[in-house]
N, C-alpha and C positions, 0 to 999 in steps of 0.2 A: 504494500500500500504506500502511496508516494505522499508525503506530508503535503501541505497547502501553508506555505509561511507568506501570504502578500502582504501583511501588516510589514515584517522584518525587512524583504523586499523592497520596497517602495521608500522603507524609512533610509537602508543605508543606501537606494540611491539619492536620494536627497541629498545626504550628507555628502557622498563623493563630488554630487552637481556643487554643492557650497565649496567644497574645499577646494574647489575649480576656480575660486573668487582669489585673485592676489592682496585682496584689500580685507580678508577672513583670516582671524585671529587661529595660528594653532592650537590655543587654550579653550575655544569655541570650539571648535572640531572633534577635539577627544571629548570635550564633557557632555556632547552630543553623542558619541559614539557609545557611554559608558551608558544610555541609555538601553541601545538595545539590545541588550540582550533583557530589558524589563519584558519590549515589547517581544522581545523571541517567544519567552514566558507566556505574554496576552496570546499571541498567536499556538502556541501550544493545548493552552487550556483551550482554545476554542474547538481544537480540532479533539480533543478528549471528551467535547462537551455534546458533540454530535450525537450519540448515541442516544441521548437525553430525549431524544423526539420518539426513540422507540419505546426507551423506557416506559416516558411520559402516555404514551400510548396504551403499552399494559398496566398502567397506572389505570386509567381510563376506563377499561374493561372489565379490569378486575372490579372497581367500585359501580361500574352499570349493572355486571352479575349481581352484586349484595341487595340496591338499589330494586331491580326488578324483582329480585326473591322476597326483598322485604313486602314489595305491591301484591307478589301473590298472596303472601300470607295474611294483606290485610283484605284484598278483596274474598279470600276463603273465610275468614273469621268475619266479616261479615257474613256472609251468604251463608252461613251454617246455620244460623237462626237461634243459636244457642246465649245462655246465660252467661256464658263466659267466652266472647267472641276472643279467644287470644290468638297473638302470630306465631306459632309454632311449627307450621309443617313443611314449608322452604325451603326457611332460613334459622336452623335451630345450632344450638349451640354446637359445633362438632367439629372432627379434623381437618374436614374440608374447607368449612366457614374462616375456623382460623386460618387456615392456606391464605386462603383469596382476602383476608382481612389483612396478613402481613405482607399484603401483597400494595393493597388500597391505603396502606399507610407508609408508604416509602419513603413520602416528602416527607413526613414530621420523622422519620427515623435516622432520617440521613444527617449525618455530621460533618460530609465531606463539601458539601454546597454551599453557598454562602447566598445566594437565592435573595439578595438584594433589594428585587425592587417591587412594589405595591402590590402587585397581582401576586408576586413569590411567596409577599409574607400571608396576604390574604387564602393562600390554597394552602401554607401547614396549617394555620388557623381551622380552614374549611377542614383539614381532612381530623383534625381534633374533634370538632363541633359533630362527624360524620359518626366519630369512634364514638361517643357520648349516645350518639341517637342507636345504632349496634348495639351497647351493652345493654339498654335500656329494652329494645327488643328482643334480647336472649333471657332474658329474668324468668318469663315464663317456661321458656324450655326447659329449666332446669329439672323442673315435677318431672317431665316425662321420661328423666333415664334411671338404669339401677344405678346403684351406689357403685360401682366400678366404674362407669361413666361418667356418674356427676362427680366421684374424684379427681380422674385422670382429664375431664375437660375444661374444671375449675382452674385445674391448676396450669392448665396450659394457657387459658385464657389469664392468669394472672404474672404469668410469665412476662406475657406479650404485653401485658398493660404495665407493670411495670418496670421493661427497658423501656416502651414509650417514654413515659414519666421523667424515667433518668434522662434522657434523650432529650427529649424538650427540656431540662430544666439545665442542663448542661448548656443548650444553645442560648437560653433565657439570660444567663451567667456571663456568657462569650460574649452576647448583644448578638447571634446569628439571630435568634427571634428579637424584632423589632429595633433592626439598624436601619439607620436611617437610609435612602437611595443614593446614590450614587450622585444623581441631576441635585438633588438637593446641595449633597455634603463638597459639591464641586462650587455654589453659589456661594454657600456660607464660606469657603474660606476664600475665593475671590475679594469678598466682600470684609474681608479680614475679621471673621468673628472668630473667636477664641473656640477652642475645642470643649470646652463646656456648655458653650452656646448653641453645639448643634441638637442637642436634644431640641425633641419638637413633640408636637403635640401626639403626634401620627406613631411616632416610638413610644408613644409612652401608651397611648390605646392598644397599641399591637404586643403589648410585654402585659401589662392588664389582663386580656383577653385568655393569652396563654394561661397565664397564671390560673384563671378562673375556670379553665379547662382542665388544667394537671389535676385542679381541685375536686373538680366535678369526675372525673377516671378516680379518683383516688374512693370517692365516697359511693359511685358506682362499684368499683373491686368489693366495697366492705359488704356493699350490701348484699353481694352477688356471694359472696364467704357463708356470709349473717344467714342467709335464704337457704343455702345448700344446708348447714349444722340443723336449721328445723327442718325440712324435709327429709333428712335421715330418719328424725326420729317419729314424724308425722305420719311419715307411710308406716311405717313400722306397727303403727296404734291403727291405722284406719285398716290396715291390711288382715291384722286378728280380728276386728269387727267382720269384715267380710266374710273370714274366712270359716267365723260361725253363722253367719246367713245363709252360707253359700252350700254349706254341710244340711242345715237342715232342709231348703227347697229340693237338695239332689235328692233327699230319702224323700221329702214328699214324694217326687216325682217318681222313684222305683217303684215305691210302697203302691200305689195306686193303680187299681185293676182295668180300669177305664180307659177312653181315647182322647187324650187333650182335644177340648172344644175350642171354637177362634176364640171363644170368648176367654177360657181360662189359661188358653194359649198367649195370648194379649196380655192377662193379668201379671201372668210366670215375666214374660220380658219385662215389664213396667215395672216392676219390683227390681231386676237387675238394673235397669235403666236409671230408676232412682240411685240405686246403689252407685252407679260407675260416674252419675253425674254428681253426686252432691261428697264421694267418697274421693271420686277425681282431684287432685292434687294441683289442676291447673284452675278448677272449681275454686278450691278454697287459698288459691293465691289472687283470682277476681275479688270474692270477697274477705280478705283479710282485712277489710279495710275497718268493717261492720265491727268488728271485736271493739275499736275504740269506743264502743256506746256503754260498754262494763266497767269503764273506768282508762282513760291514758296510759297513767302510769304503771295499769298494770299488764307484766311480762308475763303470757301462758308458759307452763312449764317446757312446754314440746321446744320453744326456743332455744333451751338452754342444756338440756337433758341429754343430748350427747356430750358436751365440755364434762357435765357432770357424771356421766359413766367412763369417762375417761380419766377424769380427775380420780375418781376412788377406784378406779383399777377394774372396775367390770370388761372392759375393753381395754386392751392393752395396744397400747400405742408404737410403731415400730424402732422408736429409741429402746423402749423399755426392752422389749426383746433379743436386745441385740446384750450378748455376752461379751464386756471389757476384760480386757488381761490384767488388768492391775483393780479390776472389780473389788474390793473390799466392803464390810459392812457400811463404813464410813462414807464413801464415794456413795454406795449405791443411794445412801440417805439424802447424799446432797444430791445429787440428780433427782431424785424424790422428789424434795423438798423446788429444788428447782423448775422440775413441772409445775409440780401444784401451783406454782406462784406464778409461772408463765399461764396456764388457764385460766388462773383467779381474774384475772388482766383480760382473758380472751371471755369469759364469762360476764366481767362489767361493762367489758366493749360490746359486747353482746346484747345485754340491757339497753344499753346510751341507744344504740342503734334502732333497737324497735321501739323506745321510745321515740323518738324523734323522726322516725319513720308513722308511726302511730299519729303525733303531731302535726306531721304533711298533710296527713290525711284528713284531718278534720276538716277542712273550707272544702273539698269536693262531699266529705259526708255530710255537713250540715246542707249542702245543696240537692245531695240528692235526698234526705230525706222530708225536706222543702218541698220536692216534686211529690213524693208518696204520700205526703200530705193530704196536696193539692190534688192527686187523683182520689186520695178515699175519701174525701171533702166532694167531689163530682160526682164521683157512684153512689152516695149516700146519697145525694139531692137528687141526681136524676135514674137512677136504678131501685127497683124492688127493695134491696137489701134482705134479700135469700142468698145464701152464700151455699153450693153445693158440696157436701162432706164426703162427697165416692171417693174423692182422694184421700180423708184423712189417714186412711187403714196403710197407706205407704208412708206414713211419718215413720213406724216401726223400722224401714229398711234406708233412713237416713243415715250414712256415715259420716261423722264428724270426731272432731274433738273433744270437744262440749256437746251436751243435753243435744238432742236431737227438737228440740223444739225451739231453738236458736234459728233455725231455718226455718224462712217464713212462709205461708199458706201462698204470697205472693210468687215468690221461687219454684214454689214445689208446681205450680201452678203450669208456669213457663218449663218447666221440667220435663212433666208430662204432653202439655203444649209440644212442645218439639219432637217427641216421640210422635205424636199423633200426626205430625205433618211430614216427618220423613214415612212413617205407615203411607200417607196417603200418597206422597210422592212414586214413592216406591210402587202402588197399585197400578201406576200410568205404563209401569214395565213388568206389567204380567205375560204371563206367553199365553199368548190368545191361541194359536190355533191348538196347543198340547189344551188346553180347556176344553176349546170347539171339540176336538176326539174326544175327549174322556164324557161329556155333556151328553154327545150325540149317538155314542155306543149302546147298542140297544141290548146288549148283555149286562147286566148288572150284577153278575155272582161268581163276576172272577172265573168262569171254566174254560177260560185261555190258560189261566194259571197249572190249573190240573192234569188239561191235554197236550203239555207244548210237547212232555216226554212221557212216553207212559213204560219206562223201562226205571227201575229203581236200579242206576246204575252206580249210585253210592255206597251202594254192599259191596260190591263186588271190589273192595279195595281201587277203586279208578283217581288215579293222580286231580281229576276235575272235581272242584269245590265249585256248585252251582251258584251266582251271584246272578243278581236281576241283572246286570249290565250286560255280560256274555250273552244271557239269552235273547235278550231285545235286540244287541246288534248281529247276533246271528241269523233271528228270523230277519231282521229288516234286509238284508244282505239276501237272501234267498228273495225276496217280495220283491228289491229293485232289479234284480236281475232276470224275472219272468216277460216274458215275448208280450206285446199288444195290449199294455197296459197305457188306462188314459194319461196324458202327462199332467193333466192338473188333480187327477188321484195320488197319481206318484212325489209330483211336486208336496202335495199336503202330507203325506204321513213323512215324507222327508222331514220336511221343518218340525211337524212334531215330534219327530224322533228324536232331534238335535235340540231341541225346546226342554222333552220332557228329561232325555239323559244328566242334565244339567243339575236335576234335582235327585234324579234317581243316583249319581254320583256322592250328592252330597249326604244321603239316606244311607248309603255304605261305608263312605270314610266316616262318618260318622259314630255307627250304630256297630257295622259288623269290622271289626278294627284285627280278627286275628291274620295271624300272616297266611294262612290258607285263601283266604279270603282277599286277603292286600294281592297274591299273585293273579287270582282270577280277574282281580279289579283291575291291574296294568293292563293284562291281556287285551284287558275288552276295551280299555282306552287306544292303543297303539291298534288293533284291529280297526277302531272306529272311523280313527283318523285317514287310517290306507283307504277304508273303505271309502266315506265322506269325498274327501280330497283328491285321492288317486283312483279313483272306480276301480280297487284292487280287491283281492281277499287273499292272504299270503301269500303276494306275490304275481297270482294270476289276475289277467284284466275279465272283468265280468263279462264285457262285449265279447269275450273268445269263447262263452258258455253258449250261446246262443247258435253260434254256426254250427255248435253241433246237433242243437235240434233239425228234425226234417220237417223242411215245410208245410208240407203235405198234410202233415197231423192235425187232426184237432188244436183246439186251445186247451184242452184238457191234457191233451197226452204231449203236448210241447213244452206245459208247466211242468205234468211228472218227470220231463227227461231232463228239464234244467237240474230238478231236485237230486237227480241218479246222479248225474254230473259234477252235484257237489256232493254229493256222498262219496261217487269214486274217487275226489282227487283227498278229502278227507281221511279217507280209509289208508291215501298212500304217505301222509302226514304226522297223523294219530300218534303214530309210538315215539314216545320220548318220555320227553321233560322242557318245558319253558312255555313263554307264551304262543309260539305256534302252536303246538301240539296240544294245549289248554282250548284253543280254536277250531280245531281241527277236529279235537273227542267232541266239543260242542256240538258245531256242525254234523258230526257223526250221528248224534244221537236224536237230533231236530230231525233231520233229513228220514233216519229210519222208522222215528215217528208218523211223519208227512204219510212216507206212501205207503204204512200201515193201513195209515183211516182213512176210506177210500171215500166216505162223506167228504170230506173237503177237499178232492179232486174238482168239484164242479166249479167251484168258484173261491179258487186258493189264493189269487191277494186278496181277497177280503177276509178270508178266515184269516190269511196270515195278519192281514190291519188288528182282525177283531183280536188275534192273541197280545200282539203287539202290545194292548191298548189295557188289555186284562193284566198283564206283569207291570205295566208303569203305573197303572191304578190301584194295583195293590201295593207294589213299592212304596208307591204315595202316600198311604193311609198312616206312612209312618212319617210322616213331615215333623204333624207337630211335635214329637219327640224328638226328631232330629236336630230343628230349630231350637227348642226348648233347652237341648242340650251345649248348643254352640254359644250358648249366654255364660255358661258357667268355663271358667277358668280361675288355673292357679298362680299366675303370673297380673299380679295388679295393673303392674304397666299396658296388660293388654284387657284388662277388661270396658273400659270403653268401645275398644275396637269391635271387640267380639261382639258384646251385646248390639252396637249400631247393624254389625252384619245380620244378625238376627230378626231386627226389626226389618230390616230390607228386606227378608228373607221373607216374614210375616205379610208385610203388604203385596210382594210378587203372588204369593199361592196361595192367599187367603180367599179367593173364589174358589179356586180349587178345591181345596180342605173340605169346604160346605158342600161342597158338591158330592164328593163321596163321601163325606158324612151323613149325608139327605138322601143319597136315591143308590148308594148301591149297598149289598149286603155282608158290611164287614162281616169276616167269622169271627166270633166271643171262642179267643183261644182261652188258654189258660193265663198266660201272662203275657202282659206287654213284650218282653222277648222274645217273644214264639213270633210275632207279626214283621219284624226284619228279616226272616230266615226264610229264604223260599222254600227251602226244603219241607218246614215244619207247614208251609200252609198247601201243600201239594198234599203232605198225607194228614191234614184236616179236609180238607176236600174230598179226597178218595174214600174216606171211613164212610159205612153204610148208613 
């Protein structure tokens, strides 16, 4: 790369054109010359300084990334409709975040610039004022990770905030923040003002501002500290509550001989729903505010309660653990005692801090409860004043802190409000035509279920564990591949096949979880896909089963020969192990069924629709426990999650449910477990 020195250039020809002057002092000449190598220097940095534009560039992108993540997560926390609109799902506190954060703060970190003039000082400043608006939107993140998380992210995040800190106050010290310009500092001493006199107003606003920035990262770090020590201890207390709610709904749920109705089905979620919302850790960092109404100054214990399991040794700290060589009784007393005295310190700062965080709070609390005034002041004058009590029976499964009636009739209100409107959202993405099939079936006793195989091929030691999904994509695969079928028949049990699987999937991972059953379940996923996507069935293209029917035949005997044709390539399949061969015994055993029952030769897509439509309607009957189930988990951090999918779950196939609860003829097995198992309802069916 070939330097660019024209500054250096230009200067010493000047100087050779002057020394060209006979009337040019030699004393003139060199103390001109002594100059450049200042300007070789000016000329140097500038060409080091080039790269600054690319810099400046990833500068740029990195803060538009943070920028647009912050925009989604506030446009998501609005549109969620929830009690506690927070930014969490973007742009949350994590490795990545901080990447692209030390990335968007490179002016304020840099010590090597000296970034002079108005726009320079104004964009560390900016990218200060940027870190400030960042930490303040990662507050909320912190409820959502475990404690391996919200250690190892804290403390990265405090890493980072305090070399800024150092950094800025190092430049604060040097005068790089808030030196005066260049165009200024060249007038003032033209003008012969004394080097004290250049300070100006503009320096002293720009060293101000910083100031009040380092301060502001510094009291954000505490409080982002202060947040994380009570939600250790917070989830911890809210997590036992659940996890005896959560204990006695599962035995409700087994114990019970019956079929979850929508309605009691609705109940079961609204009860988790209340739990994950008001137990939710991002819940009770919206309203932390509300605790100020018990008194200021006073500190709940959950604040402090880890310093103090730590201070008296319940939890041992990784100093304490660590075995010194020259350990004695002596030393380990003073390291003791040296703790204690380091968290007595972390303990009061601890205090200070929710106090005066407590104290922020009051001018947005006295306003809002100014507004809740003014609304129950308005519903009182212009409303009834009946107040409807169907929800008070979920105050029981509020989780908190404190008393569960701390939470107000107003909350609990908007709580269940929101459940009800993602239910109702969630109804608009029902699968209409898996409904229109199961609605319009004019069988209603399941003896698709009974007929698909009439060989009890489960005695016989056979590697296949029967699952509703193997069977449905086996017949459907025999039904699109028969001759002269209408295409908007064919088109319809398509979509409801790929409609109803979706549930009947989730009825399985669900409900029948052993590994016998997980193999059958890949099988019939990876079959569905070739089949669906690739018009294949192991391998072979469906269109090659057709040429080998002969024309000639009827439509009866061109469907039997399809069926022969996947029998023989079956048959050459069969013996093994893995998911072909789990297809392949399937296929075998459908097939040999088929041209058994010479009744449904006459019109075999439709008996094959009508079986089709009797295994997903029976599968289905096991929704609500399926649903009912995917509420409960052991992991806090996801019980929000869960329960939400639940509800969406409840609004898709809540016609459904009704539908064969109202018009077909569940069998009254013995237990709720006997109704996931196909096996068990082929030989309920079969029994005289």
């Amino acid at each position: 790369m070939v330097m660019n020195f024209t500054k250096t250039a230009k200067y010493l020809d000047l100087i050779g054109q002057l020394s060209n002057y006979t009337n040019t002092s030699t004393d003139i000449v060199t103390g001109l010359e002594s100059y450049s190598i200042d300007i070789y220097k000016s000329d140097l940095e500038n060409e080091y300084a080039e790269p600054m534009v690319v810099i400046g560039g990833y500068i740029v992108f990195a803060s538009l990334c943070c920028i647009i993540a912050m925009g989604f997560d506030l446009v998501h926390g609005l549109r969620s409709k929830k009690p506690w609109p927070l930014p969490i799902k973007y742009f949350p506190l994590n490795a990545v975040t901080l990447t692209g954060i030390a990335v968007a703060m490179k002016l304020p970190m840099d010590l090597s610039g000296s970034m002079p003039g108005n726009v320079d000082q104004l964009a560390k400043l900016a990218s200060m004022a940027f870190m400030c608006t960042m930490m303040g939107n990662f507050l909320p993140s912190l409820a959502t990770m475990n404690n391996t998380e919200l250690l190892t992210n804290v403390i990265g995040l405090g890493v980072l905030v305090i070399t800024l800190v150092v950094n800025i106050c190092i430049q604060i010290d040097t005068g790089v923040v808030g030196r005066i310009p260049d165009e200024q500092a060249i007038a003032a001493i033209r003008s012969d003002y004394s080097p004290g006199d250049l300070q100006t107003f503009e320096q002293l606003t720009y060293t101000i501002m910083a100031t009040i920035y380092v301060t502001m990262l510094l009291m954000l770090l505490i409080i982002h500290v202060s947040s994380s020590l009570a939600i250790l201890n917070s989830k911890e207390i809210i997590e036992l509550k659940y996890q005896v709610h959560e204990k006695a709904l599962k035995e409700e749920l087994q114990s019970t001989t019956k079929l979850l109705t929508v309605e009691k089905l609705q109940q079961h979620v609204s009860k988790f729903w209340i739990m994950a919302g008001s137990g939710s850790p991002l819940f009770i960092a919206a309203c932390s505010a509300t605790t100020i109404a018990s008194g200021v100054l006073k500190v709940d214990k959950y604040w402090t309660q880890k310093l103090q399991d730590w201070k008296y040794g319940s939890i041992s700290l990784p100093l304490i653990s660590i075995s010194l060589p020259f350990g004695n009784y002596k030393s380990k007393v003073r390291i003791r005692t040296l703790k204690n005295r380091v968290l007595n310190f972390c303990i009061i700062l601890q205090c200070v801090v929710v106090v005066v965080c407590k104290i922020i709070a009051l001018i947005p609390f006295f306003l809002t409860t100014c507004l809740h005034c003014l609304n129950w002041l308005f519903r009182t004058v212009f409303s009834s004043g009946r107040v409807s009590n169907d929800y008070m029976e979920q105050f029981h499964y509020v989780l908190q802190h404190e008393n569960a009636n701390k939470l107000s009739k107003g909350t609990m209100k908007r709580l269940l409000k929101s459940l009800n409107q993602l239910i109702q959202k969630s109804k608009k993405k029902e699968p209409k035509s898996l409904m229109n099939l199961i609605k319009e079936n004019p069988n209603k006793n399941f003896q698709g279920v009974k007929g698909f195989d009439k060989d009890d091929h489960q005695v016989q030691c056979s590697p296949l564990k029967d699952c509703w999904s193997v069977i449905v994509v086996t017949l459907t695969t025999i039904a699109v591949t028969l001759p002269n079928i209408d295409k908007v028949k064919l088109s319809s049990l398509l979509k409801s096949v790929r409609e109803g699987l979706q549930y009947v999937t989730l009825v399985e991972e669900t409900l029948n979880v052993t590994d016998d059953y997980k193999k059958s379940q890949k099988a019939a996923k990876i079959l569905w896909e070739e089949v669906d996507f690739n018009h294949k069935w192991l391998g072979i293209k469906l269109k090659d089963m057709a040429p080998q029917v002969n024309k000639t035949t009827s439509q009866v005997d061109a469907a039997l020969q399809v069926v022969k044709s996947f029998l023989m390539e079956a048959n050459n399949i069969k013996k093994g192990v893995g998911s072909p061969n789990i297809c392949a015994l399937s296929m075998s055993h459908v097939t040999e069924t088929i041209i058994s029952d010479k009744e449904s030769h006459k019109k075999l897509f439709d008996e094959l629709s009508s079986r089709i439509t009797d295994i997903m309607a029976a599968c289905l009957t096991n929704l609500p426990l399926a649903i009912a189930m995917k509420c409960h988990t052991t992991e806090i951090e996801k019980m929000e999650e869960s329960v939400e999918v639940a509800a969406k779950l409840l609004g898709e196939t809540k016609e459904i449910i009704s539908i064969l609860q109202k018009d077909y003829h569940i069998p009254d097995m013995n237990t709720l477990n006997d109704l996931p198992v196909i096996d068990r309802w082929r030989a309920y069916l079969r029994e005289p």
